[in-house]
N, C-alpha and C positions, 0 to 999 in steps of 0.2 A: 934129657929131653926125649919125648916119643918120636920115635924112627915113624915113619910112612910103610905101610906094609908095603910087599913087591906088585899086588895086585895092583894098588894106586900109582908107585914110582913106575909103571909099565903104560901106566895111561899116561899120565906125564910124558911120557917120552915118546910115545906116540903124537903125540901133540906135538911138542917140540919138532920131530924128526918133521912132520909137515911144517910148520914154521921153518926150519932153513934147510928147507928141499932135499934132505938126503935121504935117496932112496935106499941105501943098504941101512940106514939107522930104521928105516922104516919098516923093511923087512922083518930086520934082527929082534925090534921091541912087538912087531903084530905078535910073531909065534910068540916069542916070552910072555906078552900078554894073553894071549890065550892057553898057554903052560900054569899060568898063573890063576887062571881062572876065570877068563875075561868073556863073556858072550860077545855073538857078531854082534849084536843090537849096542852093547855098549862101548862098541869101538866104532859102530856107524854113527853114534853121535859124539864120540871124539873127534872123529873125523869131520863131523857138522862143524863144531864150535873153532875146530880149528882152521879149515876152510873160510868160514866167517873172518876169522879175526886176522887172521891172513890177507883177506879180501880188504880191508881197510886201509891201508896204506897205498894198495894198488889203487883204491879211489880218489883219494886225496891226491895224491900225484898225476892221475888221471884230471880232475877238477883243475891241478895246477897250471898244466900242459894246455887245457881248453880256454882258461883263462889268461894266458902268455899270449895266444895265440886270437884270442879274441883283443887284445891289448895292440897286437901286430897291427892287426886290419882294420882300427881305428885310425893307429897312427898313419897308415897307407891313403885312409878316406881322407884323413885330415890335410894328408899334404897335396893330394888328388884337388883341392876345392878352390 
C-alpha cells in the first residue's frame, strides 16, 4: 500500500493539531511542514478548512443551547397565562 509522502502527512497533522487544540502539536507539524516543503499559502488554507470544520460543531451546539433555551421561555409563557 502507498505511504502518503511527509509533505502531505504534515498537512494532515496540521489540521488535526487544530482540530484538538494542541498547540505544541501545532507548532511541532507548521515547521515540519514547512521543512517539508510546505508554502505559507498552503498552510493558510489548511488552516481555512480546518477552522471551518472545527467551527461546525461549535454551531450546532450553539443552535442546540438557543433552542433549549427558546424551549425554557415558552414553557415560562405558558405557565405565566
Amino acid at each position: 500500500m502507498p505511504e502518503l509522502d511527509t509533505k502531505t502527512k504534515e498537512m494532515v497533522a496540521i489540521a488535526a493539531s487544530v482540530a484538538g487544540n494542541c498547540i505544541p502539536c501545532l507548532r511541532y507539524h507548521f515547521k515540519e511542514a514547512m521543512k517539508a516543503g510546505c508554502t505559507k499559502q498552503e498552510i493558510q488554507e489548511i488552516l481555512e478548512i480546518a477552522n471551518m470544520v472545527k467551527q461546525r460543531p461549535a454551531q450546532l451546539i450553539n443552535e442546540a443551547a438557543i433552542d433549549l433555551m427558546q424551549s425554557v421561555k415558552k414553557e415560562v409563557d405558558h405557565d405565566n397565562e
